[in-house]
C-alpha positions as CSV (number, residue, x, y, z in Angstrom):
1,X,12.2,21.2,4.3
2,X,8.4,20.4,5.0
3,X,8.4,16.6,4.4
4,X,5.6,14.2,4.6
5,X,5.0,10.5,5.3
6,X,2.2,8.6,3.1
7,X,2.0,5.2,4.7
8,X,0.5,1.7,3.8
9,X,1.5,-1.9,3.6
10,X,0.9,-1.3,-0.6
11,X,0.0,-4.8,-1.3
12,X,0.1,-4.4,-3.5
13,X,0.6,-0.9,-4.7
14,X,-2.5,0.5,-6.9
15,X,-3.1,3.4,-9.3
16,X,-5.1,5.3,-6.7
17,X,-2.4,5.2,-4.2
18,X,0.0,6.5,-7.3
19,X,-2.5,9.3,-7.8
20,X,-2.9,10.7,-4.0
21,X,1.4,10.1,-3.5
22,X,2.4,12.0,-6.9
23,X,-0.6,15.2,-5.5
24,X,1.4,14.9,-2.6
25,X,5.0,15.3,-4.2
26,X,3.5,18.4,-5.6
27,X,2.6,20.1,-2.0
28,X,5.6,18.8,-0.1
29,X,9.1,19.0,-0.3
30,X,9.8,15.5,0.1
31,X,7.2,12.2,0.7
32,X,8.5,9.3,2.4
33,X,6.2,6.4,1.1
34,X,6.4,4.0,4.4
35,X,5.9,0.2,3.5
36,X,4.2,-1.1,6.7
37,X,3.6,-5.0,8.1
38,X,0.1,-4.9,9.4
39,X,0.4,-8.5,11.1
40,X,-3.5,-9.2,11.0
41,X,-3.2,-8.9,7.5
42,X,-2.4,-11.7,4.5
43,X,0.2,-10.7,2.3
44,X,0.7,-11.6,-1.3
45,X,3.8,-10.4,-1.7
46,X,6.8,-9.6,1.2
47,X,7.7,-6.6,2.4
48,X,11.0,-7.0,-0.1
49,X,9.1,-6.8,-2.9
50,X,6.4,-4.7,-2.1
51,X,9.7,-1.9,-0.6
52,X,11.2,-3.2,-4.4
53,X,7.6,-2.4,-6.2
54,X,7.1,0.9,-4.7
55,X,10.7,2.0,-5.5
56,X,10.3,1.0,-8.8
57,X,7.0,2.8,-9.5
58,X,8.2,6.1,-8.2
59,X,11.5,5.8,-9.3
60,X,10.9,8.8,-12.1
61,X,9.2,11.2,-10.1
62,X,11.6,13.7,-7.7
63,X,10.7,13.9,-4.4
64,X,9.8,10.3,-3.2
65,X,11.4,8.3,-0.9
66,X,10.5,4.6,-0.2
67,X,10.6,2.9,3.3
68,X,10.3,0.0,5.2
69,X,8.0,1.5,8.0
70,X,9.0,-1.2,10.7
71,X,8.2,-1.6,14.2
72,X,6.0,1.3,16.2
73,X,4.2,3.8,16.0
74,X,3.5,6.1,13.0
75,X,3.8,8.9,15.5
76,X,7.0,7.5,16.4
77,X,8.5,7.2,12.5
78,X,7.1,10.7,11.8
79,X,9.2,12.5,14.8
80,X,12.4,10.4,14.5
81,X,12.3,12.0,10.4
82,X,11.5,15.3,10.6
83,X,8.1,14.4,9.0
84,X,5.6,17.3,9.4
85,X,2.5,15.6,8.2
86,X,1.1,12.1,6.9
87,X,-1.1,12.5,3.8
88,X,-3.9,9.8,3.5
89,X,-6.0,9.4,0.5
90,X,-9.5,9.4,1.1
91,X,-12.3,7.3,-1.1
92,X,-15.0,8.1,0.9
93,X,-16.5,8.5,4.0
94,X,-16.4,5.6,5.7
95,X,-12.4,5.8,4.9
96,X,-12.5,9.4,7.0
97,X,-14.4,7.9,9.7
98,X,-11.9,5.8,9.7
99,X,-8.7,8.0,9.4
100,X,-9.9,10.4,11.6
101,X,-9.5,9.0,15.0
102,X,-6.1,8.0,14.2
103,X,-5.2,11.4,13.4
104,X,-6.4,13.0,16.1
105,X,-3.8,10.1,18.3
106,X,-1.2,11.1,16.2
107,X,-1.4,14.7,16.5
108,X,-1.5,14.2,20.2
109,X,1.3,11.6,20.9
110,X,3.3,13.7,18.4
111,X,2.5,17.0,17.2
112,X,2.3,15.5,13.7
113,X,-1.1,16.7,11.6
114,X,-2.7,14.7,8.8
115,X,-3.3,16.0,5.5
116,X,-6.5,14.1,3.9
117,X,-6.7,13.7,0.2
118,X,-9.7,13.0,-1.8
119,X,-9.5,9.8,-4.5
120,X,-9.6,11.0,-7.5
121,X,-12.9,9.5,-9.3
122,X,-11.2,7.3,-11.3
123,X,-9.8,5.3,-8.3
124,X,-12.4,5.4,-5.8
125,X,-13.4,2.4,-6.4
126,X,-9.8,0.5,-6.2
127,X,-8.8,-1.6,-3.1
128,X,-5.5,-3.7,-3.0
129,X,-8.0,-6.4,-1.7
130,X,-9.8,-5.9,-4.4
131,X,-7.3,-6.0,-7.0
132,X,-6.0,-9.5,-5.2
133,X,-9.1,-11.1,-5.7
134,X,-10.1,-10.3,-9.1
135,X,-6.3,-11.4,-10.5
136,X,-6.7,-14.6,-8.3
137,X,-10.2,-15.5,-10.1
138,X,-8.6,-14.7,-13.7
139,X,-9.5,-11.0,-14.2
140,X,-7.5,-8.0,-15.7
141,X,-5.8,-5.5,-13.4
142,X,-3.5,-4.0,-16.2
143,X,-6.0,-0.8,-15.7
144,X,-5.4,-0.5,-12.2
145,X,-1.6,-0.9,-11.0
146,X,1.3,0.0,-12.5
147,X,3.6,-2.2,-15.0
148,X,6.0,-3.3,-12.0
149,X,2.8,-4.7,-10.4
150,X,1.4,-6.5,-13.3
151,X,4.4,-7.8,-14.5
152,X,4.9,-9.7,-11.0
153,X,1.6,-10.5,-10.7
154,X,1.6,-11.6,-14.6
155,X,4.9,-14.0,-13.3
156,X,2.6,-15.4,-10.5
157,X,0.8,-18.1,-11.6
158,X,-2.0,-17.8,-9.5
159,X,-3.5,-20.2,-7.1
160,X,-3.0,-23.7,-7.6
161,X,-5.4,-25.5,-9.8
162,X,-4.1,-28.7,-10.8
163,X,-5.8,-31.9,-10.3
164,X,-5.2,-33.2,-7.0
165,X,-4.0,-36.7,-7.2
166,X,-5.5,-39.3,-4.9
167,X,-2.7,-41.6,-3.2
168,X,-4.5,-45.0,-2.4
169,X,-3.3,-45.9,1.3
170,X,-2.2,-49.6,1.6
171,X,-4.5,-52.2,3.3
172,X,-2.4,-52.6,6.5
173,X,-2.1,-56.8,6.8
């Protein structure tokens, strides 16, 4: 079985990250999509939801597994699964200067080759950050993630605007 891991912390989980996943299905026998913690990072959602997100949005297409990544290394996942390759999605190429050092350390601590996607055009431009910050300020996302993703984010009510009520502090006597 030649199986694949496509891995990312999903937060959350975008249209252009649907597109380079389902191209994936398509050349291996099975993609793990691995849900990782990248601890420098802010989350909007936990890793619950964005493991419950994920499942949902691939839940109709064959071939895709979702997975909590966890501690470690990716080499490490990738060997302890039987994974043969990661597949990253590329949007341009600052994203491969990024990438490729990484792969080359994988390959090396493991064996395990990466299999680099390009974006298709229509996604290029798409960021989780991104999509965070233009639903925080009051913008539409509905083009850009899938129904499972706006329907949360739809439920969230965004960041707090409310007045703020000044408390007077008593005169201490």
């Amino acid at each position: 079985m030649r199986r694949a891991v496509c891995p990312g912390s999903f937060d959350p989980i975008h249209k252009g990250h649907i597109e380079v996943i389902a191209r994936a299905a398509g050349l291996f026998d099975e993609v793990i999509v691995a849900v990782s913690t990248n601890y420098s990072k802010t989350y909007r959602f936990t890793l619950n939801e964005r493991l419950e997100l994920a499942k949902t949005t691939f839940s109709a297409l064959s071939g895709i597994v979702v997975a909590p990544m966890g501690e470690g290394l990716l080499s490490e996942f990738c060997h302890a699964r039987g994974v043969s390759a990661i597949v990253k999605g590329l949007r341009s190429s600052s994203d491969f200067d990024y990438e490729l050092p990484m792969a080359t350390m994988n390959r090396q601590l493991s064996g395990v080759e990466t299999v680099f996607l390009p974006g298709d055009s229509r996604y290029v431009h798409l960021s989780s950050t991104l999509i965070k910050e233009i639903h925080t300020l009051g913008g539409d996302v509905s083009d850009y993630v899938p129904r499972a993703v706006l329907r949360r984010l739809q439920g969230d009510v965004g960041p707090d605007i409310r007045p703020v009520t000044v408390v007077q502090k008593k005169k201490w006597e």
